[in-house]
C-alpha positions in Angstrom: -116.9 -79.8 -0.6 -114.0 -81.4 -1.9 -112.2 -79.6 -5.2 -111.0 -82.2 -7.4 -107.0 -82.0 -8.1 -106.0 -80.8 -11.3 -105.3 -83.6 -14.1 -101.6 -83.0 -14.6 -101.2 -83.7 -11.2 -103.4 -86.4 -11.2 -101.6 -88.7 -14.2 -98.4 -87.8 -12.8 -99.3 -89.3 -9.5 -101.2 -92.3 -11.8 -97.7 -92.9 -13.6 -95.3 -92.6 -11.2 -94.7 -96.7 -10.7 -95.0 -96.9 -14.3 -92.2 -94.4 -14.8 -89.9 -95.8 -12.3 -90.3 -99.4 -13.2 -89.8 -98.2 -16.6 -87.0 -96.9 -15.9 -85.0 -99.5 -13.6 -85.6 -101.7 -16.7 -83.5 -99.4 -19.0 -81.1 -98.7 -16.8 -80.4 -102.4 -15.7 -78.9 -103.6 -18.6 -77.0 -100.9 -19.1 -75.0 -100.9 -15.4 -74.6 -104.4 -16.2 -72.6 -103.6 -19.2 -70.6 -101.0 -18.0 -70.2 -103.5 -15.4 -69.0 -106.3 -17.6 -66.7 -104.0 -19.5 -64.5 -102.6 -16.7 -64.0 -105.8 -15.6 -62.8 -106.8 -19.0 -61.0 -103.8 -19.0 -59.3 -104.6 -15.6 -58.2 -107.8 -16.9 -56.4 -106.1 -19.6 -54.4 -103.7 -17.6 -53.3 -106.2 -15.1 -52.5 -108.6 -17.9 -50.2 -105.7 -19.4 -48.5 -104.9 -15.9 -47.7 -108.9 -15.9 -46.6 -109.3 -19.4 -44.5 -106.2 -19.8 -44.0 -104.3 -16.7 -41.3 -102.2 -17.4 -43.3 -100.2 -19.9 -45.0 -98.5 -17.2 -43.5 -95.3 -16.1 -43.6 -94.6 -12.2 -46.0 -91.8 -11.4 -44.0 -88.5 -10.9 -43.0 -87.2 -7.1 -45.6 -83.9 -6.3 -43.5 -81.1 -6.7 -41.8 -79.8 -3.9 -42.6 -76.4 -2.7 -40.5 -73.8 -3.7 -37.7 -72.5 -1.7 -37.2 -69.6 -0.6 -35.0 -67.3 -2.5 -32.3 -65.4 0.0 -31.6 -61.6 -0.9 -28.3 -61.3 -3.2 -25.5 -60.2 -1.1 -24.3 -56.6 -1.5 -20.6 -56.1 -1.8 -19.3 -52.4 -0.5 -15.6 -51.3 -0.7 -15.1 -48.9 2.1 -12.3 -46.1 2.4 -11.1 -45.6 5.8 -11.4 -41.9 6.7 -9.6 -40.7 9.4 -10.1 -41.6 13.1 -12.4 -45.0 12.1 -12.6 -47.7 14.2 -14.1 -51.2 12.2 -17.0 -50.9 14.7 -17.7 -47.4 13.3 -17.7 -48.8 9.8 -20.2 -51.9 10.9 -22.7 -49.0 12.3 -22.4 -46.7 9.6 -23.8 -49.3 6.8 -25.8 -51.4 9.8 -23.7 -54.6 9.7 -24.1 -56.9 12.5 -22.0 -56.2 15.7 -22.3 -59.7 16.7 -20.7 -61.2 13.5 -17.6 -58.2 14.3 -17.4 -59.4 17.8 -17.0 -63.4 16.2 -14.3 -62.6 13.4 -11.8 -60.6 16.2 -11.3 -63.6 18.2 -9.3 -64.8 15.2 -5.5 -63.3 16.2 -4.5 -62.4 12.8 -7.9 -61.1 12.0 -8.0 -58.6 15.7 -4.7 -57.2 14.5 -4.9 -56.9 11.1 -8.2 -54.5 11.6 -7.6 -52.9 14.9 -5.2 -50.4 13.2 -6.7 -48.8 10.2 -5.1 -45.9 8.0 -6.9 -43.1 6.0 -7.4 -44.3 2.6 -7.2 -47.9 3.3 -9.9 -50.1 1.5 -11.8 -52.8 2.9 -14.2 -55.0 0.9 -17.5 -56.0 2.9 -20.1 -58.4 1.5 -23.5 -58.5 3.3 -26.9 -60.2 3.5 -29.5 -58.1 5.5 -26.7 -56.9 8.0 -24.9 -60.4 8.0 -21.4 -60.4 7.2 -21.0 -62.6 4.3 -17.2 -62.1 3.6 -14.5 -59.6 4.7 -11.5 -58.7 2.8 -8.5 -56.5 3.1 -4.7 -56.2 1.4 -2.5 -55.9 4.6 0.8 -55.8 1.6 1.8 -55.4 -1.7 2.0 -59.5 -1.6 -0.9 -60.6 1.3 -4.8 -60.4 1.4 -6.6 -61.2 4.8 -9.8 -62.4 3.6 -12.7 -63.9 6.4 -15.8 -65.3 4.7 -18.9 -67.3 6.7 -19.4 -70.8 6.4 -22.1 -73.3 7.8 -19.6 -74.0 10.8 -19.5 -70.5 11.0 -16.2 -67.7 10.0 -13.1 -68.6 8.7 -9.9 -66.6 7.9 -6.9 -66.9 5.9 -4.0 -64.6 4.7 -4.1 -64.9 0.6 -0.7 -64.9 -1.3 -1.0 -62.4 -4.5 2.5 -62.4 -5.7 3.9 -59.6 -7.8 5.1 -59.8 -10.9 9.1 -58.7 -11.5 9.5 -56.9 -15.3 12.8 -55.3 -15.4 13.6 -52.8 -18.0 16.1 -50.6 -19.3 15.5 -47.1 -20.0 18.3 -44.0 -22.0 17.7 -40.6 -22.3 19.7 -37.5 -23.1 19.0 -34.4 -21.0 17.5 -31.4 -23.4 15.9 -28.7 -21.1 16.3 -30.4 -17.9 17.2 -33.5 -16.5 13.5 -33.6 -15.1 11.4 -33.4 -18.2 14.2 -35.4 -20.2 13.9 -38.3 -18.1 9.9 -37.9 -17.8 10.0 -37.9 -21.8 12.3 -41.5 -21.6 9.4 -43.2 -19.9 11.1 -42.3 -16.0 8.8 -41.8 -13.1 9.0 -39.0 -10.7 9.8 -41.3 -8.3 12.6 -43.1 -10.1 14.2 -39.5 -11.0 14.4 -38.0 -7.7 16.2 -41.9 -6.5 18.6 -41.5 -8.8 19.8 -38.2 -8.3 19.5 -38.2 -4.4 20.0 -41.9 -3.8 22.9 -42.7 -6.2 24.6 -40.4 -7.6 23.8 -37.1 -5.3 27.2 -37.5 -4.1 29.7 -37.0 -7.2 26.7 -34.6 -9.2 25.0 -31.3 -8.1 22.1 -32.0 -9.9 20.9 -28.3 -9.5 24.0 -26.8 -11.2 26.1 -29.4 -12.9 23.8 -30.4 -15.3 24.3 -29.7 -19.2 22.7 -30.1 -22.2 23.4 -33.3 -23.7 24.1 -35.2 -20.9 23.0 -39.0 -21.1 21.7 -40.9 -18.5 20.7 -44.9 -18.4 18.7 -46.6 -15.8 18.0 -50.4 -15.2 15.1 -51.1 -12.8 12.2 -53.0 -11.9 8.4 -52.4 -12.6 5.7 -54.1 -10.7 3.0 -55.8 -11.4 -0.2 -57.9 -9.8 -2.5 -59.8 -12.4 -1.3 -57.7 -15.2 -1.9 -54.4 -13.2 0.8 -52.2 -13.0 1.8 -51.1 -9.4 4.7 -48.8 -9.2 8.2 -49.2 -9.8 10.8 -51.3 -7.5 14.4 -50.8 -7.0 16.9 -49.6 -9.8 19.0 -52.4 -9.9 21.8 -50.6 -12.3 22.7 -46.8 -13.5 24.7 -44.9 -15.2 25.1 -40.8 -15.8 27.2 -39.2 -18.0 27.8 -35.6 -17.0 29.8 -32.8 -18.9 32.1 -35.9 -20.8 32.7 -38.0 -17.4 30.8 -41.4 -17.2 29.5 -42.2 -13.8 27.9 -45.9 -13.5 26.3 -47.9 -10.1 25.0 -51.2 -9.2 22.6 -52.2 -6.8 24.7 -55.0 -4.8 22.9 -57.1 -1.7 24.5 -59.8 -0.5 23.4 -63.3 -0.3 23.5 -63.3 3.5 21.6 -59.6 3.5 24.6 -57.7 5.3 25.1 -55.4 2.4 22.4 -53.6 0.9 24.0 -50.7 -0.9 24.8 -49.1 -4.5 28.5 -49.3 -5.5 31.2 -48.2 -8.7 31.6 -50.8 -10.8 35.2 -51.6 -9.0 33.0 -52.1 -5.5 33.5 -48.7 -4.0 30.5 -47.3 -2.3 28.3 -44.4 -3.8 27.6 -43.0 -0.4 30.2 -40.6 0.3 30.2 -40.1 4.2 29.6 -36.3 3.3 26.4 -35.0 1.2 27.0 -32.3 -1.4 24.4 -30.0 -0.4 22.8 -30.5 3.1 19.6 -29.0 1.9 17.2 -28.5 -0.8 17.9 -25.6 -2.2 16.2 -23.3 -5.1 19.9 -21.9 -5.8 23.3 -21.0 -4.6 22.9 -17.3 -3.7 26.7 -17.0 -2.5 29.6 -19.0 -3.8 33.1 -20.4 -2.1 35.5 -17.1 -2.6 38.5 -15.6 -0.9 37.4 -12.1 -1.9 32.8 -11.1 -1.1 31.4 -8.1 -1.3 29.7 -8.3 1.9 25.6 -6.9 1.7 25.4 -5.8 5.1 29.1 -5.0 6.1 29.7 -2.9 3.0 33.3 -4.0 2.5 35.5 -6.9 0.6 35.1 -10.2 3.3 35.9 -14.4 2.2 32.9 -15.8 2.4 34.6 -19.7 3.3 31.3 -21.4 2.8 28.1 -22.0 0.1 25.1 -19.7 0.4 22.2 -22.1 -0.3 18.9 -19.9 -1.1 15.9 -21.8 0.3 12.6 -20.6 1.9 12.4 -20.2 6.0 11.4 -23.8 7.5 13.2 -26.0 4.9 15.1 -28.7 6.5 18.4 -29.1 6.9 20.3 -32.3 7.3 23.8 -33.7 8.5 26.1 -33.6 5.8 27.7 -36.9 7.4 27.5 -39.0 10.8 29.1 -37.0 13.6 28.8 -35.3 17.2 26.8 -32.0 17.5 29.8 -30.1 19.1 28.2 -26.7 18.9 24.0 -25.7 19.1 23.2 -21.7 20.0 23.8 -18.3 19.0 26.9 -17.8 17.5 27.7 -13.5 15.8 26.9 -13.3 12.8 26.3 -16.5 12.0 23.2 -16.3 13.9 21.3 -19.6 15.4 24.2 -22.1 14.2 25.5 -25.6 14.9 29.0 -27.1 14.3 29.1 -30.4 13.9 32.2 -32.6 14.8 32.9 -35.7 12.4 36.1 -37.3 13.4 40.0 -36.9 11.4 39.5 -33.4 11.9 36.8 -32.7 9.5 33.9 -30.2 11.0 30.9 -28.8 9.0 28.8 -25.8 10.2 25.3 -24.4 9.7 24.4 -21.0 10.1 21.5 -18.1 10.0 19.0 -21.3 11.1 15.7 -20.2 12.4 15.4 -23.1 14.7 16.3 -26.0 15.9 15.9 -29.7 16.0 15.9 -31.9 19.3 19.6 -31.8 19.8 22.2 -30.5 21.8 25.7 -30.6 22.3 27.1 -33.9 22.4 23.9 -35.4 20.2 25.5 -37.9 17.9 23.9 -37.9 14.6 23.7 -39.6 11.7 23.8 -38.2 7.6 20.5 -37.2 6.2 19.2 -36.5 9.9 17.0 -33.2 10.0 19.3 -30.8 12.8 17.6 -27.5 12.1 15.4 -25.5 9.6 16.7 -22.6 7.2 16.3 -18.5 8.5 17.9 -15.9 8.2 19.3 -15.2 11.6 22.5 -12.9 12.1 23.9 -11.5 9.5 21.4 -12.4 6.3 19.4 -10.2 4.0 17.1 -13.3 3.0 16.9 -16.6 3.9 19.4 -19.6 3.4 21.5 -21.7 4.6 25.5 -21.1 5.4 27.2 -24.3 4.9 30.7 -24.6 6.0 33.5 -28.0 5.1 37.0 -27.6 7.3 39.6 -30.0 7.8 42.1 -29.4 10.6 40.5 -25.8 10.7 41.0 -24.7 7.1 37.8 -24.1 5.1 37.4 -26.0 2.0 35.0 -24.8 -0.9 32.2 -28.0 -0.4 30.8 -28.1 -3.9 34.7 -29.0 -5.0 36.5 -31.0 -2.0 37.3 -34.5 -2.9 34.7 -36.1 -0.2 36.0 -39.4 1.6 34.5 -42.5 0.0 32.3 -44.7 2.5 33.7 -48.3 3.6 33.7 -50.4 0.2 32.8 -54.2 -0.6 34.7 -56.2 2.0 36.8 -58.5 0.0 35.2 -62.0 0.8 32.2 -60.9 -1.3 33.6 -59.0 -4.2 33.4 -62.8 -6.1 29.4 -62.5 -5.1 29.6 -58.7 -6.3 30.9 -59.4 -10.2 28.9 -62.1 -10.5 25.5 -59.8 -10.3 28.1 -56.6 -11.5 28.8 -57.6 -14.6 25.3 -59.3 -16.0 23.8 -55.5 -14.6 26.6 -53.5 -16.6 25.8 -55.6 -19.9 22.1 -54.6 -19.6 22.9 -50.5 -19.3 25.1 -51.4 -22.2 22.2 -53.2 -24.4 20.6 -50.1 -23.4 17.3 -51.9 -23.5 14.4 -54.6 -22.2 15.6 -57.3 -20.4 14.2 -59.7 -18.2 14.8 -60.7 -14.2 16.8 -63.7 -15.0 19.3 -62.3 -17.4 20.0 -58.9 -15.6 20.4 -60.4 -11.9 21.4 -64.0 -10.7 18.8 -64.7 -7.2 16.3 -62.4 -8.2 13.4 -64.0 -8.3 10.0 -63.0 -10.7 7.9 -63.6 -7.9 8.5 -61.3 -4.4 
């Protein structure tokens, strides 16, 4: 039998037309006026795009896509240590062997780096192993620097000029000439110059100095970017020891064939004989016709200087000669005699070795010809130093030595010239700049 549906179901199914037709009616007029409107609507906007199109703003361009960042570059300053190679140093911080291998075929580049000393600094800048840049001071004045580029390295050698500041410094000695001239504002360096370099020959400064002797020095500080360097050549000096004034000037010729210190009058302050041909602590025996000899136990001369010094200190040639002697020789011990022309020989005794010579060596002053002992005849070590001339002995610390060639006339015009502007700045005794204290010298080297 059939079971009659439920009702709702029923009038739903019994209005169905009735609610579709119902609503198509409502819903026709009202597409119709949406219709209507965006047509009106349409007009309107084209109507403004006609009338006053360059109100409208262009849409904007999508954004492009980020790019991607690239790691910052990391800059190391390396200090060679001894026995590196460059290829070493790329290794040792993972650097690229391929980018090495394209910045040595540059010349200057291959032989600039193939020879590297211990302490040496080279800059490296890196990206993930990639050489970025390269750089390294090959002088006080050049830097080699290599950087990468889209066409790939380049390298250039970098000018970096130094800065010329010449000043004057004075000073009286109080407890020694060392600490006096360290107190004036003196380097070490500058010091031991001007004792050894200039006026070594005329003053022993182990002995002959004295309490309240003055001293004045004219040279050149260094400088790159405002950083100081080190200190350049003393251009002018003067020493006054025990009451006697002794003064020098730095002289190089225009054409560069003199390159020497000289008196004020143009004689040289090389002596072709040094004072004392070794560095000595003190003298231990003097020049004297009349010794108590330690050993032999009886009144001896002793016709030379006993210079007290510890075993191994070199000992130099007291001037340019001939090595006429080299062995054993009594009491003197391992000795050499050297031969310097007009008759003048010098001899060095009780030596506990020698240097590469042997009789008939020529050799120059300053040369290292042996090293102090105390061979022979010698309760301690030091150094027997002997002057003759024509065979007669001659106490060194006091014979008058024989000046070296002086300022050949046809440039003693040249010499004033730069002499006298040098004397006036020891005289001001103070400051003074490149220009006024040496014609040629330039600020920039």
């Amino acid at each position: 039998m059939n079971r009659p549906e439920p009702a709702s179901t029923h009038s739903q199914r019994a209005t169905s037309p009735y609610a579709r037709w119902l609503t198509s009616s409502l819903l026709l007029p009202l597409l119709a006026g949406t219709a209507i409107y965006n047509l009106a609507n349409h007009q309107d906007v084209a109507d403004q795009v006609t009338n006053d199109a360059t109100t409208i703003q262009p849409l904007p361009a999508p954004m492009a896509a980020p790019a991607e960042e690239k790691s910052p570059a990391t800059t190391l300053e390396y200090v060679i240590k001894p026995n590196d190679t460059l290829e070493q140093v790329f290794r040792r911080n993972n650097l690229s062997l391929n980018d090495l291998a394209a910045i040595r075929t540059f010349p200057d580049v291959r032989q600039a780096l193939d020879v590297l000393r211990p302490g040496d600094s080279i800059s490296l800048s890196y990206i993930d192993g990639a050489l970025q840049s390269l750089k390294r001071r090959l002088s006080n004045t050049e830097v080699l620097a290599v950087t990468r580029s889209a066409d790939g390295f380049k390298s250039q050698v970098i000018n970096t000029p130094i800065d010329i500041k010449v000043v004057t410094v004075h000073g009286v000695v109080d407890s020694s000439l060392y600490a006096s001239a360290r107190e004036a504002g003196l380097s070490a360096d500058v010091i031991m110059r001007l004792a050894n370099d200039i006026f070594g020959w005329d003053i022993d400064f182990a002995l002959d100095i004295r309490h309240g002797d003055e001293f004045t020095v004219t040279y050149e500080q260094q400088y790159r970017d405002k950083e100081y360097l080190g200190d350049g050549r003393i251009l002018a000096a003067e020493f006054i020891n025990d009451g006697q004034r002794y003064r020098a000037i730095h002289y190089v010729s225009d054409d560069g064939k003199i390159d020497n210190y000289f008196t004020p009058e143009g004689r040289s302050m090389h002596k072709q004989f040094l004072r004392a041909p070794v560095d000595f602590t003190r003298i231990s025996s003097g020049f004297t016709l009349a010794r108590f000899h330690p050993i032999l136990n009886r009144i001896r001369a002793h016709k030379g200087i006993d210079y007290a010094a510890p075993t191994g200190t070199p000992v130099k040639a007291a001037g340019d000669g001939k090595v006429e002697f080299v062995g054993r020789k009594g009491g003197y011990g391992n000795a050499i005699i050297l031969d310097h022309g007009a008759g003048i020989t010098t001899l060095y005794g009780h030596l506990s070795r020698f240097a590469k010579i042997h009789a008939g060596t020529h050799v120059t002053q300053g040369e290292i010809i042996g090293y102090v002992g105390q061979t022979g005849l010698a309760t301690g070590p030091h150094l027997h130093y002997e002057y003759r001339v024509n065979g007669v002995y001659k106490n060194p610390r006091t014979v008058p030595l024989p000046d070296a060639s002086p300022i050949p006339m046809s440039y003693m015009a040249e010499f004033h010239q730069q002499a006298d502007k040098l004397l006036a700045a020891l005289d001001r005794g103070m400051e003074t700049s490149v220009a006024a204290a040496a014609p040629g010298v330039e600020q920039h080297h």
